[in-house]
Every structure is written in C-alpha cells, then in structure tokens.
Steps between C-alpha positions, in 0.01 A plus 500: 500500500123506656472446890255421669484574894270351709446360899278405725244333279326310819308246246256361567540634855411838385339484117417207344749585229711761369342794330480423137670853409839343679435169326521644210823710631655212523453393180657742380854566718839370426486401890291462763641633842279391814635577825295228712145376668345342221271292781478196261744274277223499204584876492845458423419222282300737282713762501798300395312335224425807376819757553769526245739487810391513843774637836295422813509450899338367753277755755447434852141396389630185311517190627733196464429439169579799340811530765587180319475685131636800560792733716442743735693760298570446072784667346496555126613777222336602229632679238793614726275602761570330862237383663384340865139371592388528831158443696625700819670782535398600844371830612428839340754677691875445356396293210698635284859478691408175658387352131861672356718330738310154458484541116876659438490348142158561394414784306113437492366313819101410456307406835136454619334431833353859575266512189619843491643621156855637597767618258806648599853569525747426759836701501659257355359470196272198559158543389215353701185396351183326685156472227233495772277211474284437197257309742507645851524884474448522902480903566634566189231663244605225239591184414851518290815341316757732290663402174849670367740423264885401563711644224847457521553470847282767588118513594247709388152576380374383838098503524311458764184339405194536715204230453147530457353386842359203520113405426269496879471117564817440332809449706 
C-alpha cells in the first residue's frame, strides 16, 4: 500500500497551490494522510476529489468549516498497521513518551505543526512521523512531504522528499 504524508499545506495562505510534484503524489498513493492546516475548504475539496482514500485533521490554522469536516485526531489501519493523525503534538522535548502514552494503540502516529520533518521512535514501539510542509519550509532548507509503503502491518520505504523551491514572485 502507497502513503502519502503530508501537513501544513497553508493554501492559499502560503502558495497559491500545492506543488505539482505532490499533486501528482497523490495521484498515485493508496492513501492520503494529512495531519492538519489546510487554510481553505477548496483545498480539501481538491484533495478529496482526487485521493484514492484520504485520513485527515483539522490544524489549529483551520477554521469552523473545516472543524465542521474533519476531527482533531483520525484513527485508521492500513494493512495491519495502526495509525493516529494528529496536528499537535506539543513540544520538542519528551515527544516521544508524551506521544506513547497518548497514542498506547498506535503503532505509527503522523503529526504536523512544526514544519520540521521528524521521524522517530519512542520506547514503546510507536513510530512518529511529521512530513514538514510542502508550502512553508520556515528555517528549514526545503519544502517537503514523505511517501512509504504499509506492508503487512509494518511500514517501510519511507522517503523524504524535498521540493524544488518555489519561482521569485510566486508564493
């Protein structure tokens, strides 16, 4: 099964669309994970009309009307894989146990809200996962989303993908 992992798209507060490298990324996954501030309800729109299967959540950048659409934390497996969406995960310092003892039953939990890529393991097991923004690198030296597979209950081939930056004028 092909994932796609992505967050903190910020459209059109940050780019007037998604990059069309990701577009065509999710084209092409089994699902679509996106752990929250899409900015805009046409965003989801378009990304739902266009994902095989989509798991999303709300960010603290969306307003009512994706509140309305969407939970603040998505629980789904894939494949046997167990896994829990989450904008927030709070600071850098004791992610991992603090993200363990929320997530007891999760084996993979994705997040966003840093646009920092993060992936790593807690003691328990649990696997945590944040893309980075595709839209809004901040001080990071790229824009970014990560693809893996799920294969029977188990994830793997995890890629961080870093983005061409964007055109001067454009946003």
């Amino acid at each position: 099964m092909r994932v796609l992992v992505t967050a903190d798209t910020h459209v059109p507060k940050r780019a007037r669309d998604l990059p069309g490298q990701l577009w065509a990324a999710i084209d092409t996954a089994d699902v679509v994970l996106h752990a929250g501030d899409w900015v805009d309800v046409a965003l989801l729109d378009a990304v739902e009309s266009r994902a095989r299967r989509l798991v999303a959540v709300y960010g603290n950048n969306d307003g009512p009307a994706l509140r309305a659409r969407l939970p603040e934390v998505a629980r789904v497996e894939l494949a046997g894989l167990r896994v829990a969406v989450v904008h927030e995960t709070g600071p850098r310092t004791g992610r991992e146990a603090r993200c363990a003892a929320r997530f007891p039953d999760a084996d993979l939990l994705v997040f966003g809200h840093s646009h920092i890529p993060w992936d790593t393991v807690a003691p328990t097991g649990l696997r945590l996962l944040n893309p980075g923004s595709p839209t809004d690198r901040r001080a990071q030296p790229y824009a970014t989303y990560v693809t893996a597979r799920v294969t029977a209950g188990r994830l793997d081939r995890v890629e961080l993908h870093r983005l061409p930056p964007r055109r001067p004028g454009g946003r």
